[in-house]
Structures are given as structure tokens and as C-alpha cells.
N, C-alpha and C positions, 0 to 999 in steps of 0.2 A: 887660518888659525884653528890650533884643535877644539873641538866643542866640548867645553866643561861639563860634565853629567856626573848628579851626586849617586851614590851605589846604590841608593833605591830606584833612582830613576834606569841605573845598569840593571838593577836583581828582575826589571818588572820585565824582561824579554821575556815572550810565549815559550811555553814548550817546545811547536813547532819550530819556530825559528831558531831555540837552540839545537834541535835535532838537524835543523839544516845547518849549520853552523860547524855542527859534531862531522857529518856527513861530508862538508867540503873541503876537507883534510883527505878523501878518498877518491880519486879520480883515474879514470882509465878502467873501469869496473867492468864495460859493458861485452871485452876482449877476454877476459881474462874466465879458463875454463876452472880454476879454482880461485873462491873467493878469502877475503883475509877475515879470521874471524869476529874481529870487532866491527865490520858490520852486521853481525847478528845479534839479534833484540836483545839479550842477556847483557851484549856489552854494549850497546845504545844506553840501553837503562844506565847503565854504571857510568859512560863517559860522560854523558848529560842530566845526569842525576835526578832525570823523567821518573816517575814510578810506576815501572813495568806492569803495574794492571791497569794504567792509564796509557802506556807507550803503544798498544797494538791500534787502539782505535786513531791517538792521532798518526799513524802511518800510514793508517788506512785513509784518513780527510788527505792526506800529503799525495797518498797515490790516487785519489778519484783528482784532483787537482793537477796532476799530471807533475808535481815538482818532485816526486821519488817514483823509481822504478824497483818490484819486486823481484826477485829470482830464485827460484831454488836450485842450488848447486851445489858441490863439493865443496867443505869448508877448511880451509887449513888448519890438522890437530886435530877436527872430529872425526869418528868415522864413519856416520851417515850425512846423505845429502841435509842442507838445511837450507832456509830461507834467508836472501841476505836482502841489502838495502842500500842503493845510490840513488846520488842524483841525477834525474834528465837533465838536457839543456836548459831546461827554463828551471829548472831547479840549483843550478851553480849559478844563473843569471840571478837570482833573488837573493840568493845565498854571499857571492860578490857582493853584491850591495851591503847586507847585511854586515858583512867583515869591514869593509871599509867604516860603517858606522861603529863599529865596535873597537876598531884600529886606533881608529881620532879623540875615544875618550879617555879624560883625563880622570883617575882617581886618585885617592887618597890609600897609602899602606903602610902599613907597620913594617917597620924595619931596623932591626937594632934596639930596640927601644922606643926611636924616635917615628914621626908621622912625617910620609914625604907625598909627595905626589907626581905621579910620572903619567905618560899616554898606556896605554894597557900594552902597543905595541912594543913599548921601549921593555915591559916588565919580564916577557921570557930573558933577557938578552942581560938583566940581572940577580939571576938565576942560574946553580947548577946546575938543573935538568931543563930539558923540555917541555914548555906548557906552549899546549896550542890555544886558541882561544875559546876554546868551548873547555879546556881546563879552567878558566880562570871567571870566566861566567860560570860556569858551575858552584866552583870556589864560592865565589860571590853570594850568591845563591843559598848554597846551603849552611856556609858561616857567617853570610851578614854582614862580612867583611874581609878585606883581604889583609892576609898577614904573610910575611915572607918566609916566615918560617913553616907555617903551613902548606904554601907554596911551593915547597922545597919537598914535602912528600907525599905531592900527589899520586905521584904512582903508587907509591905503598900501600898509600891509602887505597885507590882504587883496586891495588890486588885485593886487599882485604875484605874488599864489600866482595869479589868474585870469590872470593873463598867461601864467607858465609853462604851466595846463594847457592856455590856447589854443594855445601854441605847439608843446607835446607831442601836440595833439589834430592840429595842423595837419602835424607830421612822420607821424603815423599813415595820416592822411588822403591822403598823397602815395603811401605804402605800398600803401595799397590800390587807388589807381589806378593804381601799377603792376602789382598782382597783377590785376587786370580786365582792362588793357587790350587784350586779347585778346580779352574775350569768354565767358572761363572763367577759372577759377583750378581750378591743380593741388595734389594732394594736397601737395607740397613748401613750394609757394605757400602754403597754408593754414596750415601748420606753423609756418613763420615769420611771417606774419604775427599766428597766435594767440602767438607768444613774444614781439612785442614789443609786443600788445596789452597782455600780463600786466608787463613791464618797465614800463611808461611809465602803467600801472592806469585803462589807460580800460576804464572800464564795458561790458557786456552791452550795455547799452539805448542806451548810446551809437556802440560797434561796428555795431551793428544800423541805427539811424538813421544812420551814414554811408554802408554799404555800400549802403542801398536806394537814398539818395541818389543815390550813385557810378553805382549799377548802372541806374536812372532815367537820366542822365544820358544815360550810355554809349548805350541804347539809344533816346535821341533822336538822337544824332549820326549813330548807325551808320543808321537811316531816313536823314539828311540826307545820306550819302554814295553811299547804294542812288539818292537820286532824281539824287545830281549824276553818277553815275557811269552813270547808264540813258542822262540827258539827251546825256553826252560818246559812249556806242556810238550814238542814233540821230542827231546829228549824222556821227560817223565813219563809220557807215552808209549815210547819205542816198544818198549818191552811187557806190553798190552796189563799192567799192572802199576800202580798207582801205590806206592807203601806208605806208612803214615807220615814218617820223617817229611817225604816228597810232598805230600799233601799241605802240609805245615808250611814249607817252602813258598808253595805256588801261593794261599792264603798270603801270607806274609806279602810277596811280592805283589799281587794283586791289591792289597791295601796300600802299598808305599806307593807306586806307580799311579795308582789313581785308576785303574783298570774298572771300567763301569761290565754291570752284569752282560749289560749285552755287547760290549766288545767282547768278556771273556767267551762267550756264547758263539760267537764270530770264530775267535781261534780256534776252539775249540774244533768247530767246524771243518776249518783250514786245514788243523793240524790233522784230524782223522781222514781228511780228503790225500793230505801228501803221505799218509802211512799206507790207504789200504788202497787208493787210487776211486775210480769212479762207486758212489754209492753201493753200489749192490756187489764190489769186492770186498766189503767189511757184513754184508746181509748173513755170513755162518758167523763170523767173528761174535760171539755174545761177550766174551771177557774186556775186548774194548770198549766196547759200546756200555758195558756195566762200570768200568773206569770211567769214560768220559761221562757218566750219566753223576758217579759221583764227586766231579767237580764240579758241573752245574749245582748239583743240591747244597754245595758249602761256598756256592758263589749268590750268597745276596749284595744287595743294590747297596752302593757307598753312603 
């Protein structure tokens, strides 16, 4: 006979065992050179309605316990590798169990109006979507009780929670390109952006993965300003004279670019070494060397 359990005695499943629960809905994980993205923490969080500042650490007791295995791979949809999450064998062996026990219980739902009661099993099958059972323990969970009509859009609902954090992820993510854009970020900078990391509950591993991002990024750019702003002194060079317009120029670019005095000091170098060749072919040249002396003088420190 099915075992009678009231929804409190359903809502009191651990974390973990809902995260194993979420998890053995995913199988054949360990073959596969691209992983599907709902096993990545963002949608852990969402399908098991964990609270992703709490989800890293129990993944972490799951994996010293040997019942999840870690991987960073290719994620379908993203475009850098990330971190996913299956079960080992003894992780779908605990996990079985777990389902069967959650298969057999019987509760109580709202339906039409009325209160009926069905095995949990029986309740995907009436239903227009799909709930697996780590839907309907969630469900349980976070409303306390199950209603059929809420039932009916869970997925909607789950886009929507993935929407918010994209869009919380994506105010963060502006954060921290301003606290870079520099080049550094100061002790102040840091502060604040660790406050509103902890306000809006993005992750460690997620923090992490953007900033390298950001910080990658950043210093492709800043290459790509170093060559345009070498290329604009040995043009303004060439003609061993400096006019004001030009001067104005370089200043301006210098400041947008982010160009530090002693890079400029660098090119500078560079660019007089590709016009006159070794040192002591520029040693009669005094008109260069009085040009390149006066963008050092109008190149202070950012």
C-alpha cells in the first residue's frame, strides 16, 4: 500500500536529497563532451528551489561523499566552459531510493475547487505539462501546498525566476565593469561591489567567472588601444613635427584609451626606434627628438 505522508512531513526533504532528486532526471552525463545546461548551479538553484548561496556548499558535502561528480565542460547555449553536476553510482543508488519514496506518497491537492488526494506519482499524468518529481517537491516547498493550477505553470514560473537572476546577474556584471575599467579596482571599489554581490546572491563561482571574464576582456582591448595609439604617434611622427591639432589628438586618445605615462613613454620609444632605426640614427635628428620630448611633457600619469 502507498504510505500516507501529510505535506509537511513531504516539504521536510533535505536540500541535498532534493538536489539528488533534481539530478536523477539526468543520466548518461559522464560520455557526453557537451553537458545540458540545467545541470549548472544557476538551474540547480531554480529547479530545486535550493538557495544558491546555500547550493555550492551542499554540492560540495555531495561531492566529498562521493554521490555527485563535478565536471567542467562545454555547456549547451553558453559560450564558455562551466561547471556541471551528476550523479555517480552510488549517487543514482540513493537517489532510486529516494524517488521510490516519494513515488508512494500520497497527498492532498487542490483541484477545481475541490481537495482530492492522489500518489505524487499518479499527479504528473494529470497534468498538461511535465512535472518530474523534484517539480512537485519544490512546488510543495515553496507554496506549502500543492495546487493544480500552479502545477500547470511550473515551467513559466521557473523561466521567470531564470530571468530575474539573468537580469540581477546582468546589473552585477555592469558593476564590475565599472569597478575595472581602470584597470584596478580599489579597496572601496571592492567593498561595494562584494555588498551588492551578497544583496542580489550571486555565487562565489559565478563572481569569479565574470570578473575573469571582464578582466580578459579588458585586457584584449587595452592591447587593441596600445597598437592604435602607437600606429596614430608614428603617423604623427612621420613628418618629424608634432602640430597642435595632432597634439590635441594624441592627448585625447591617450586619456580615452587609458594609456598610462609609461606605456606612452614605451611607444614613444618604439615608434622613434621604427622611424630612425638603431639609436644613434636619430643622434643629428634634434627636430624629432624635440617632438617626441614634447609628448612626454603633456603625457602625465592618469
Amino acid at each position: 500500500m502507498p504510505h500516507c505522508m501529510s505535506l509537511e512531513e513531504l516539504t521536510s526533504i533535505t536540500s541535498k536529497d532534493r538536489i539528488l532528486l533534481y539530478l536523477s532526471d539526468y543520466r548518461g552525463m559522464d560520455d557526453r563532451y557537451e553537458l545540458p545546461a540545467e545541470i549548472t548551479q544557476q538551474l540547480i538553484a531554480a529547479g530545486t528551489g535550493v538557495q544558491r548561496k546555500h547550493l555550492s556548499q551542499y554540492l560540495s558535502d555531495l561531492i566529498q561523499d562521493m554521490f555527485v561528480c563535478e565536471r567542467k565542460a562545454h555547456i549547451h547555449g553558453m559560450k564558455q566552459r562551466m561547471n556541471g553536476y551528476y550523479l555517480t553510482s552510488s549517487g543514482y543508488a540513493k537517489a532510486d531510493t529516494l524517488r521510490r519514496r516519494v513515488e508512494d506518497v500520497v497527498v492532498s491537492i487542490r483541484m477545481d475547487g475541490n481537495t482530492k488526494t492522489l500518489k505524487v506519482s499518479d499527479i504528473d499524468d494529470s497534468t498538461s505539462v511535465h512535472l518530474t518529481l523534484s517539480d512537485i517537491v519544490r512546488e510543495a516547498i515553496l507554496e506549502r501546498q500543492l495546487d493544480m493550477s500552479s502545477l500547470e505553470r511550473v515551467e513559466a514560473k521557473k523561466r521567470e525566476a531564470i530571468e530575474v537572476k539573468e537580469q540581477d546577474s546582468e546589473i552585477y556584471k555592469r558593476a564590475l565593469l565599472t569597478a575595472w575599467h581602470d584597470g584596478r579596482v580599489t579597496a572601496t571599489e571592492r567593498f561595494l561591489v562584494e555588498e551588492l554581490r551578497k544583496h542580489l546572491k550571486i555565487s562565489e563561482e559565478q563572481h569569479r567567472r565574470l570578473e575573469t571574464e571582464i578582466v580578459r576582456r579588458l585586457a584584449q582591448d587595452h592591447m587593441e588601444f596600445r597598437r592604435i595609439y602607437r600606429t596614430v604617434l608614428e603617423v604623427a611622427l612621420s613628418d618629424k613635427l608634432i602640430s597642435g591639432p595632432e597634439e590635441a589628438i594624441l592627448e585625447g586618445l591617450r586619456r580615452v584609451m587609458r594609456i598610462s605615462r609609461r606605456e606612452h613613454l614605451e611607444l614613444v620609444e618604439e615608434v622613434e626606434l621604427s622611424i630612425c632605426g638603431p639609436p644613434s640614427g636619430c643622434d643629428g635628428d634634434k627636430d624629432l627628438q624635440k617632438e617626441a620630448m614634447k609628448l612626454i611633457r603633456t603625457s602625465d600619469e592618469l
